[in-house]
C-alpha positions as CSV (number, residue, x, y, z in Angstrom):
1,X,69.8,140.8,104.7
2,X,65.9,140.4,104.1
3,X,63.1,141.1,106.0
4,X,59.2,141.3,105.2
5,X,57.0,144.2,106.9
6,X,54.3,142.4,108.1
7,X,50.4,143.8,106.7
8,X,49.5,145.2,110.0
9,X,47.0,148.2,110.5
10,X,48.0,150.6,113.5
11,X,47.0,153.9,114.9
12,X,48.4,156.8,112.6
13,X,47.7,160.2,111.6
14,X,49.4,162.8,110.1
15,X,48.0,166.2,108.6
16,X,49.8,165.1,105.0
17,X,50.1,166.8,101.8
18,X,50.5,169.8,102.5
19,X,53.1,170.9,99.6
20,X,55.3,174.3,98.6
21,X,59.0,175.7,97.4
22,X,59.9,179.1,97.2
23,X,63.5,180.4,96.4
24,X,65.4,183.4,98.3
25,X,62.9,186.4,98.8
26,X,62.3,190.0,97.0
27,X,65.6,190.9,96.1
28,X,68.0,188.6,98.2
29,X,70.8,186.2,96.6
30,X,69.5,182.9,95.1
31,X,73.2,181.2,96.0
32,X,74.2,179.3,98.8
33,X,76.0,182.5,100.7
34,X,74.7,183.5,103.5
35,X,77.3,184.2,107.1
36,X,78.5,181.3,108.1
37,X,78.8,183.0,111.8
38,X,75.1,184.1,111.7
39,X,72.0,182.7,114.0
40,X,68.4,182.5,113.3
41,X,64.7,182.2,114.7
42,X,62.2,180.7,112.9
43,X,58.4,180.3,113.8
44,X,56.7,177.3,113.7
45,X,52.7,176.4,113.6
46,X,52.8,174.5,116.7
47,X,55.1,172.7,119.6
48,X,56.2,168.7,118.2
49,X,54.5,166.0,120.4
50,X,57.6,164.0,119.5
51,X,60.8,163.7,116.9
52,X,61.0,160.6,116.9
53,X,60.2,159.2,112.6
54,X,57.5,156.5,113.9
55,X,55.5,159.9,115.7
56,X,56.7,163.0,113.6
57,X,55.7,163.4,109.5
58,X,56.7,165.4,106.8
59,X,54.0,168.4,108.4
60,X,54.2,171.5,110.2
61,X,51.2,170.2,112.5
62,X,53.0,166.9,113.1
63,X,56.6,168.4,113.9
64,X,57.7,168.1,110.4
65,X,59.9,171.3,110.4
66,X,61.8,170.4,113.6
67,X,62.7,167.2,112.2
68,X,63.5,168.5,108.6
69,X,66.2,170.3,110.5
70,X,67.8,167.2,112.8
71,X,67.5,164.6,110.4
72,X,67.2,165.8,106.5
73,X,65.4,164.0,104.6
74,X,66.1,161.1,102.4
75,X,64.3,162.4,99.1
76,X,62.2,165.7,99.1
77,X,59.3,167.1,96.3
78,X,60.0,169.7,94.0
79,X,56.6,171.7,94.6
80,X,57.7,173.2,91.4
81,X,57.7,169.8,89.1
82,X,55.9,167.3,91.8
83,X,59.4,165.2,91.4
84,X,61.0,163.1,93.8
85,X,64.4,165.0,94.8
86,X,67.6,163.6,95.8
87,X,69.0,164.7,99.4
88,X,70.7,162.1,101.5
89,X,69.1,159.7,99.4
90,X,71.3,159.5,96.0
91,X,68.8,158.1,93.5
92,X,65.6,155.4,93.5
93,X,64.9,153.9,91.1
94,X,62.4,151.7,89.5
95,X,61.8,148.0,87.6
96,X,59.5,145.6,86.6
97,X,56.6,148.2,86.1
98,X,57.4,150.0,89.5
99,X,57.2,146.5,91.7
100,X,60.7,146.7,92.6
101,X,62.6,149.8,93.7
102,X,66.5,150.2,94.5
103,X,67.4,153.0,96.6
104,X,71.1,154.1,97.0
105,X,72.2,156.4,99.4
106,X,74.8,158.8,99.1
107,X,78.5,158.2,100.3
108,X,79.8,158.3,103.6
109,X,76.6,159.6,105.2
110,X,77.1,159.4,109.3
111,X,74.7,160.4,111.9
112,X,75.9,163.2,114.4
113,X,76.6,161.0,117.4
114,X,78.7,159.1,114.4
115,X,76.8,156.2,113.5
116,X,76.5,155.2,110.0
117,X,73.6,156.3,108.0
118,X,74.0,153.0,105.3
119,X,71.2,150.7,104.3
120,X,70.8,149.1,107.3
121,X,70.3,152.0,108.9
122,X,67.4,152.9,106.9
123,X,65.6,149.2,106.9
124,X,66.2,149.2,110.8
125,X,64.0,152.7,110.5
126,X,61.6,151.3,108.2
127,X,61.0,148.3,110.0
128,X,60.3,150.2,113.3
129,X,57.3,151.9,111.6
130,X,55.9,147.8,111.1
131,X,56.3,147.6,114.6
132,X,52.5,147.7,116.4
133,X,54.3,148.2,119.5
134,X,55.6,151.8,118.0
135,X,51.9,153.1,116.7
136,X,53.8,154.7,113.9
137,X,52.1,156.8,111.7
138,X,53.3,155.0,108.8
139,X,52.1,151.9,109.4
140,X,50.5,150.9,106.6
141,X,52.7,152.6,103.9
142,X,55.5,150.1,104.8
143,X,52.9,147.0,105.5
144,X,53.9,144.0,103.0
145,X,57.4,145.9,101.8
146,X,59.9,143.3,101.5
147,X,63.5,144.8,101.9
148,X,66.7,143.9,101.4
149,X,70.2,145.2,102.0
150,X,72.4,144.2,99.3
151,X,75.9,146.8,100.2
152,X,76.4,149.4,102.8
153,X,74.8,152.0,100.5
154,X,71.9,150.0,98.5
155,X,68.3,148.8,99.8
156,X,66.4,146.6,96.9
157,X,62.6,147.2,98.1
158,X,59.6,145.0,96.4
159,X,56.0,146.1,96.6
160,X,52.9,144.1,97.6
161,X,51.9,146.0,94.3
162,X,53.0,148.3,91.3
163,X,53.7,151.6,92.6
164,X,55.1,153.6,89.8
165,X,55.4,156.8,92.2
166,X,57.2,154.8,95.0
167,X,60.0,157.8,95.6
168,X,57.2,160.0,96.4
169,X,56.1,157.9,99.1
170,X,59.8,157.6,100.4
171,X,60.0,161.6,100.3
172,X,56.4,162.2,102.1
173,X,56.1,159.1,104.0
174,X,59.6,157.8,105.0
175,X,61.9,160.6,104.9
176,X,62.9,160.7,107.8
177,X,65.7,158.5,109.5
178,X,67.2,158.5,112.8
179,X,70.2,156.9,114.7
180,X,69.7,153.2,115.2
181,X,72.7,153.8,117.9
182,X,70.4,156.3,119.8
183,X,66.9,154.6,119.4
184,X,68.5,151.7,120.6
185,X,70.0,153.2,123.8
186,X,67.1,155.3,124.8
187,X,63.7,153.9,122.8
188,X,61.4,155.8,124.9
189,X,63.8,158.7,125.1
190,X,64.7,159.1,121.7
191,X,61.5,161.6,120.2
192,X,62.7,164.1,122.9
193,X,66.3,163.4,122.3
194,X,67.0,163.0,119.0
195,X,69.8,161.9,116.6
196,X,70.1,162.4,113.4
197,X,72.5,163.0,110.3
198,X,70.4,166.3,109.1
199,X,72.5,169.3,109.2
200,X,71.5,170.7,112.9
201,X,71.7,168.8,115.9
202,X,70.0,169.6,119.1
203,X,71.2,172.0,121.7
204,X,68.5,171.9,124.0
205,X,64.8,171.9,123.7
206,X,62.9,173.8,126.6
207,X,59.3,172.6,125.4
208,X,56.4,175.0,124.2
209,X,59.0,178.0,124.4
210,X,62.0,176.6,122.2
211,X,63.7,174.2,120.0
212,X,68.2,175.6,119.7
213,X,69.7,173.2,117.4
214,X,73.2,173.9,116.4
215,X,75.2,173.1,113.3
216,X,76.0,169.0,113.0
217,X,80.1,169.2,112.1
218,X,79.6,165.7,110.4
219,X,76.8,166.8,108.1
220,X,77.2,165.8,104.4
221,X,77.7,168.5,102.7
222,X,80.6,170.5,102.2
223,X,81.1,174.0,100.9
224,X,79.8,175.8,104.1
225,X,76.3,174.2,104.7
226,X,74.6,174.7,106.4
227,X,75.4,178.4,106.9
228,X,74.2,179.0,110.0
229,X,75.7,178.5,113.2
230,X,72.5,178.5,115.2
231,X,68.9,177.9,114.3
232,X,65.9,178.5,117.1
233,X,62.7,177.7,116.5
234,X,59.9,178.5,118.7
235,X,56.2,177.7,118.6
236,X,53.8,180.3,118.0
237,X,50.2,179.3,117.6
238,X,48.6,183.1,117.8
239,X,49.0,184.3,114.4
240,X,49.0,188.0,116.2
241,X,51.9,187.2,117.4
242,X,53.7,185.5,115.0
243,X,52.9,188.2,113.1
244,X,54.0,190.8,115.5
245,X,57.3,188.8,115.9
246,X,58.2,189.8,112.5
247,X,57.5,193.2,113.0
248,X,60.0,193.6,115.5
249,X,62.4,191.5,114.3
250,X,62.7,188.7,116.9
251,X,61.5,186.1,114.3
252,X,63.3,185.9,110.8
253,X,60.4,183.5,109.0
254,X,57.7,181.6,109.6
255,X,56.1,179.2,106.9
256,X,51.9,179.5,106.9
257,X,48.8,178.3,105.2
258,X,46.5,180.8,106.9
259,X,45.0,183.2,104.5
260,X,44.6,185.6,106.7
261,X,48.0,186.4,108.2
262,X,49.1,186.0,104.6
263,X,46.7,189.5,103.7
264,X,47.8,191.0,107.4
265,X,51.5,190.2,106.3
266,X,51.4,191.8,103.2
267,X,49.1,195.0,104.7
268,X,52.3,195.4,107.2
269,X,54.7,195.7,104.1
270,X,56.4,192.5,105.2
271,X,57.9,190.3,102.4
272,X,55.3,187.5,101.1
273,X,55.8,184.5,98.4
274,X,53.1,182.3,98.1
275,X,52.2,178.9,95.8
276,X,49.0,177.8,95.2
277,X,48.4,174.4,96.1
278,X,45.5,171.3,95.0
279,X,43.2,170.4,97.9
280,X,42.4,173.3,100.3
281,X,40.9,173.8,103.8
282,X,37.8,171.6,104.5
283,X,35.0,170.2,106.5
284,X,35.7,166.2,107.3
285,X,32.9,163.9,107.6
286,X,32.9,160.3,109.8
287,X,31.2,158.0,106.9
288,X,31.5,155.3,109.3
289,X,29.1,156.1,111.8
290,X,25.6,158.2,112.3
291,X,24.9,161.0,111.1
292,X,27.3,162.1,108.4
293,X,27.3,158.1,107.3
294,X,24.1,159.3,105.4
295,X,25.5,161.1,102.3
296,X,22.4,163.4,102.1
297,X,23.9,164.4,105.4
298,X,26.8,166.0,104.1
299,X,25.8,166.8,101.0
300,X,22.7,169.0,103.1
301,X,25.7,170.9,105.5
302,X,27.8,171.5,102.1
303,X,24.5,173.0,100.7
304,X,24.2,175.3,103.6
305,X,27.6,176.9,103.4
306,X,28.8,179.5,101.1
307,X,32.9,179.4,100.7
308,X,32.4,183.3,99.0
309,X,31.5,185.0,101.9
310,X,33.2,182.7,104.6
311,X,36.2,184.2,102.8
312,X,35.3,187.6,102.9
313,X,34.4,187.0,106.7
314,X,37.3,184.6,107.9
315,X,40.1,185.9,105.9
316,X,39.0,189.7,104.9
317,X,39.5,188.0,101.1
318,X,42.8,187.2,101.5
319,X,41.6,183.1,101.0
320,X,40.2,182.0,97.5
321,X,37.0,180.4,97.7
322,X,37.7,176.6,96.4
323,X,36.0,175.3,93.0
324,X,37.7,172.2,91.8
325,X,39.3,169.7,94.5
326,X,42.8,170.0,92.4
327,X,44.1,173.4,91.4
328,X,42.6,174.7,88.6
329,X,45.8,175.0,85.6
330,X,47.2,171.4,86.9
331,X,47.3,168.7,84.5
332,X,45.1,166.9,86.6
333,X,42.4,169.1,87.4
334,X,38.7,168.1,86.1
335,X,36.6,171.4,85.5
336,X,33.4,169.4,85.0
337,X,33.3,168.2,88.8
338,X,33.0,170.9,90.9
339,X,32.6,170.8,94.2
340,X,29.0,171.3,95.9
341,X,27.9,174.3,95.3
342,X,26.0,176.6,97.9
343,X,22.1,176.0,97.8
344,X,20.0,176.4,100.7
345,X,16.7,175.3,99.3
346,X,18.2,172.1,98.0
347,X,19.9,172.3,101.5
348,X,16.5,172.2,103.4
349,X,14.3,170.2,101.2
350,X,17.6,166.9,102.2
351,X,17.4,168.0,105.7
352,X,13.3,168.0,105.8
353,X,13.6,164.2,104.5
354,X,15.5,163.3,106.8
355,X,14.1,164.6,109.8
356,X,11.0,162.5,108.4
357,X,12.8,159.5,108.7
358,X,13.1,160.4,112.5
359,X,16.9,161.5,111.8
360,X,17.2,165.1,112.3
361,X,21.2,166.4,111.5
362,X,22.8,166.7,114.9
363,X,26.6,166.8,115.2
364,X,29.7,167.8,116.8
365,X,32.2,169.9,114.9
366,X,35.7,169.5,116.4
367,X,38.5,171.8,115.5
368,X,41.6,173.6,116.9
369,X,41.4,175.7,119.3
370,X,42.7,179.1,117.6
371,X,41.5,182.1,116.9
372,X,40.9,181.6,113.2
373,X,38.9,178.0,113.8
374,X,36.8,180.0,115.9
375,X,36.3,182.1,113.9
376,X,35.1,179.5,111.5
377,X,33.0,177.8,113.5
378,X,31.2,180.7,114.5
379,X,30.4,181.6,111.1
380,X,29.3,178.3,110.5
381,X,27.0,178.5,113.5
382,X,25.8,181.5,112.4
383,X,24.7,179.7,108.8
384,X,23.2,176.7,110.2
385,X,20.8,179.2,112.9
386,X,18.8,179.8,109.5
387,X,18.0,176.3,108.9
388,X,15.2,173.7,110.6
389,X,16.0,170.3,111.1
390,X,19.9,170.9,111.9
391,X,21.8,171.3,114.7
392,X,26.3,171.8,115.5
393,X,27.6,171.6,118.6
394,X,31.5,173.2,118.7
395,X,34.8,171.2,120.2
396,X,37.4,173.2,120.5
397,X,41.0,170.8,121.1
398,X,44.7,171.6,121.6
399,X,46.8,170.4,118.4
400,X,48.0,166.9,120.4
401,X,43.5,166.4,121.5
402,X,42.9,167.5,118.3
403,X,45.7,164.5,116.7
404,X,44.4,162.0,118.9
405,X,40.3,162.3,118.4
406,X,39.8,163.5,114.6
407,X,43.2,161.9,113.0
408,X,44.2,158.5,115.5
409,X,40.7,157.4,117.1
410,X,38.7,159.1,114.6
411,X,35.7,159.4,117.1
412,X,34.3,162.3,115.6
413,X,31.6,163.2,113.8
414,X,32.7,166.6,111.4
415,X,36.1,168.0,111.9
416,X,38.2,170.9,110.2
417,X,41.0,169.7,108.3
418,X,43.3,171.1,105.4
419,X,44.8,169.1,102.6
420,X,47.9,170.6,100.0
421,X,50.1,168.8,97.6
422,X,51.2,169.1,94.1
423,X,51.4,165.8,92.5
424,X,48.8,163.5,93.4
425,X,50.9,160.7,94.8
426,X,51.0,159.7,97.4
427,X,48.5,162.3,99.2
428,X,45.3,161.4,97.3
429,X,46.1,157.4,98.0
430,X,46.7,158.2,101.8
431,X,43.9,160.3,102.1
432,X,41.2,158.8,99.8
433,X,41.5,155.6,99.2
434,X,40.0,153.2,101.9
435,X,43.3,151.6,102.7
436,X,44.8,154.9,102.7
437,X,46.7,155.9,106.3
438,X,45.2,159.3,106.1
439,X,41.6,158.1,105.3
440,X,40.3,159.9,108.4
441,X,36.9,159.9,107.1
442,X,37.0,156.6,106.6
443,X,35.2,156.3,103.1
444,X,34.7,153.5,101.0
445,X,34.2,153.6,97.6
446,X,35.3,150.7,95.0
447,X,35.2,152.7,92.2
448,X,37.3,155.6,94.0
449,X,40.4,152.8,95.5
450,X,40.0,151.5,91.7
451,X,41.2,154.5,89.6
452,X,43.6,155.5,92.4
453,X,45.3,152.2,91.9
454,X,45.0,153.2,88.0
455,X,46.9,156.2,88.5
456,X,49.7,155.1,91.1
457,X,50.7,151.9,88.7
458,X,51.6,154.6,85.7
459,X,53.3,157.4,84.5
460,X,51.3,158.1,81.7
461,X,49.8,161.5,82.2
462,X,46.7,161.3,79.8
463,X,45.5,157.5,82.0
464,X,46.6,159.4,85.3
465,X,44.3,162.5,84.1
466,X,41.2,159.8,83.3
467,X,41.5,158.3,86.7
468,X,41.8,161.4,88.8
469,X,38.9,162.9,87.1
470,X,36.7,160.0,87.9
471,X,37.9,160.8,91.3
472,X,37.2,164.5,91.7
473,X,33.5,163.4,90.1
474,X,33.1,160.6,93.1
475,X,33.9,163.4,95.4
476,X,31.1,165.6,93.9
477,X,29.1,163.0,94.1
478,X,29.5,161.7,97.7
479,X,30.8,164.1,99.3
480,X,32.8,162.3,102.1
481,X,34.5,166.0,103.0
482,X,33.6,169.6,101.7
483,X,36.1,171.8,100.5
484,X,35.8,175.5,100.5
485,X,39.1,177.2,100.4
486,X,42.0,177.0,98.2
487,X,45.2,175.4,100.0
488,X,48.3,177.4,99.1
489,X,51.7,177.9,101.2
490,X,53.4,181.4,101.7
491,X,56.8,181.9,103.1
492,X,57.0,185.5,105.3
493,X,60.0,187.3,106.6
494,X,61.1,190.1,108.8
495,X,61.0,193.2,107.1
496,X,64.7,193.8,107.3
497,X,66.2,190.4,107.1
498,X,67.9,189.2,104.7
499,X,67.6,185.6,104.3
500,X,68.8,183.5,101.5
501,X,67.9,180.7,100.1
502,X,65.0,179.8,101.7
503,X,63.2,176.8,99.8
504,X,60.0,175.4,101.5
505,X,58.3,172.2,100.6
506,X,55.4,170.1,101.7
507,X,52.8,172.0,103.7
508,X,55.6,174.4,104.6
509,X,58.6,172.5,105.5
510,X,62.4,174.4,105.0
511,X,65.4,172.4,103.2
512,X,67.7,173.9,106.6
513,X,70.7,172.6,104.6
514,X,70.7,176.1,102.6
515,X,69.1,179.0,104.6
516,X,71.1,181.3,105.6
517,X,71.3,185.0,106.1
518,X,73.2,187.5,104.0
């Protein structure tokens, strides 16, 4: 069977890229023990607007680590190599310079309401993210994929172009794969009921309180995974709390990218393992409209700001001011374009010009409403009250306002944002390029899509290194968002629990399949 994903643009977002693995904690076992009988609460960022795939990505923010546990995934990153990783997904492979890609799954799979998780499972999936009726987030990473089914277990995929990275996108983009049986019985129904072949299935879901998902008897895997019994996981957006949870022990872990309850955890004794990531937290600018469409716009608010002592303010200097937009030590990281760095004089003298053109900097910055973005925000504020010529209004939005304005509309005009990943594929396409899904900023630069289409036809390290250099030196240049704070993920437990196994991925993700307690 055959089919051709049509080239249509849709509304999307996702907060992608975020990256990270860690192995079992301090000194707990590294092997896939762990009580078989035993139950566990885990913390997550915020509540999911939805499980089903075409809504939920491979992101804490997006309800990446609920669906991690009811569906697996089909391929995963190894923060630690940036490789594609099998899971339910046996292999995928690659031909005629990365055009053509053959994915085979692995034997047997079945979804926990029984269904078969086979090839035509996964193209019905696929296919639902072409849909425009569905808005799916993916949209445009499966416009113009031609797919066919040639056995039960085998999808031959050909790309509109060479994509020598291709399993990356399947393991950040399209991981996720749910019951065709269920979607088809409930469509509407399905993100709040959800059916998949991961190795939980859902208990019952009392929203903005808890998510009890209980082990899936036809899961894949044999040999005792998973091996818990029970996994909760409940939202926690105060990072008091979620810290305070793990103090008293009525949280086991919780997965974070916030520098500061990182340094509180570690001041409380609690265990911490952290992994520095490329990208970091940032300031994204609207090139598409007035006033940040004016690059001396953003360069004058990068200018203004000082990432040093906003770390030293915001996260008591727990978060490492940002210098190169990929981590410094990768292979791809260009020490010769720095981002902005802070200059007040230069700062003013950009502003000043342009107030003389009759186009004094006024904006709106939106951001979450927790305490750490306000915290932000006010310490911009307080920067920008020394300036002429500039003025910042604050927009504080829940996580779903904040999904819908900054990364589905896009009607904003400066927004907080964080980026993480290892490997530059597929984030820096999504994000950067101007056909890119996550392009939120909605830049445009030729040279910029150029070497990013360089880079994602090879394997070649050196040519990928030349292109993503040029990259990181456009994004000096233009400054379509500024980064000030290094992205990193840390995995924190209870004090006295003994978890096992505990690998993390993307911006914080869990493989559930082998956590357990010992």
């Amino acid at each position: 069977m055959r089919s051709v994903l049509p080239r249509q643009a849709a509304l999307f977002a996702a907060l992608t890229g975020l990256t990270l693995t860690t192995a079992a904690c301090g000194s707990q076992s590294s092997g896939t023990g762990g009580s078989s009988r035993g139950a566990m609460t885990v913390l997550v960022t915020q509540e999911a607007r939805s499980l089903d795939p075409t809504v939920a990505s491979l992101s804490q923010i997006t309800g990446g680590t609920q669906a991690a546990a009811v569906f697996d995934v089909l391929l995963w990153i190894d923060p630690k190599t940036g490789r594609a990783q099998p899971q339910l997904a046996e292999s995928a492979t690659a031909a005629e310079d990365g055009r053509v890609w053959t994915l085979r799954l692995r034997p047997d799979l079945r979804f926990s309401d029984g269904t078969a998780l086979d090839a035509e499972a996964v193209r019905f999936n696929w296919e639902r993210h072409a849909d425009p009726a569905n808005k799916s987030m993916q949209a445009r990473v499966v416009a113009g994929l031609g797919i066919s089914v040639t056995d039960s277990r085998t999808l031959k995929v050909t790309l509109p172009a060479p994509n020598a990275h291709f399993d990356k996108v399947i393991a950040h983009n399209l991981a996720f794969i749910g019951s065709p049986t269920a979607i088809k019985a409930d469509p509407k129904g399905f993100g709040a009921k959800p059916v998949g072949a991961g190795p939980y299935r859902l208990k019952n879901w009392v929203r903005d309180q808890q998510m009890v998902l209980e082990r899936n008897p036809k899961y894949w895997q044999v040999g005792g995974r998973p091996p818990l019994k029970e996994l909760t996981l409940k939202p926690v957006v105060d990072q008091t709390q979620r810290l305070a949870m793990l103090s008293a022990n009525q949280a086991q872990v919780l997965t974070t990218a916030q520098a500061k309850l990182m340094g509180d955890a570690r001041k409380a004794g609690l265990p911490v393992l952290t992994e520095a990531k490329s990208g970091g937290f940032m300031t994204l600018f609207n090139t598409s409209r007035p006033p940040f469409d004016d690059p001396r716009a953003r360069r004058a608010f990068a200018l203004i700001m000082d990432p040093t002592q906003r770390a030293k303010v915001v996260t008591d200097n727990a978060g490492k001011p940002l210098s190169t937009f990929l981590r410094p030590g990768s292979d791809f990281a260009a020490p010769d374009a720095p981002m902005p760095a802070n200059n007040r004089a230069e700062a003013q003298r950009l502003l000043d010009a342009l107030a003389a053109e009759g186009k004094p900097l006024s904006f709106t910055y939106s951001t979450y409403n927790s305490p750490g973005s306000h915290v932000t925000a006010e310490y911009w504020l307080a920067q920008l009250a020394e300036m002429k010529n500039i003025s910042m209004k604050t927009e504080f939005l829940e996580g779903t306002q904040y999904l819908q304005k900054v990364q589905i509309q896009r009607q904003f005009d400066a927004g907080e944002f964080v980026l993480s990943f290892d490997d530059p594929e597929p984030v820096l396409y999504n994000f950067l390029h101007s056909k890119g899904q996550d392009n939120h900023m909605q830049w445009k630069n030729p040279a910029v899509d150029q070497a990013l289409d360089r880079a994602r036809a090879v394997t070649d390290v050196p040519t990928r290194r030349a292109a993503y250099a040029l990259v990181q030196q456009e994004l000096a240049k233009d400054v379509p968002m500024f980064a000030y704070e290094q992205a990193f993920t840390a995995a924190i437990q209870a004090k006295d629990a003994k978890v096992v196994d505990l690998t993390v991925f993307e911006d914080g993700l869990i493989m559930f399949d082998r956590l357990g307690l010992g």
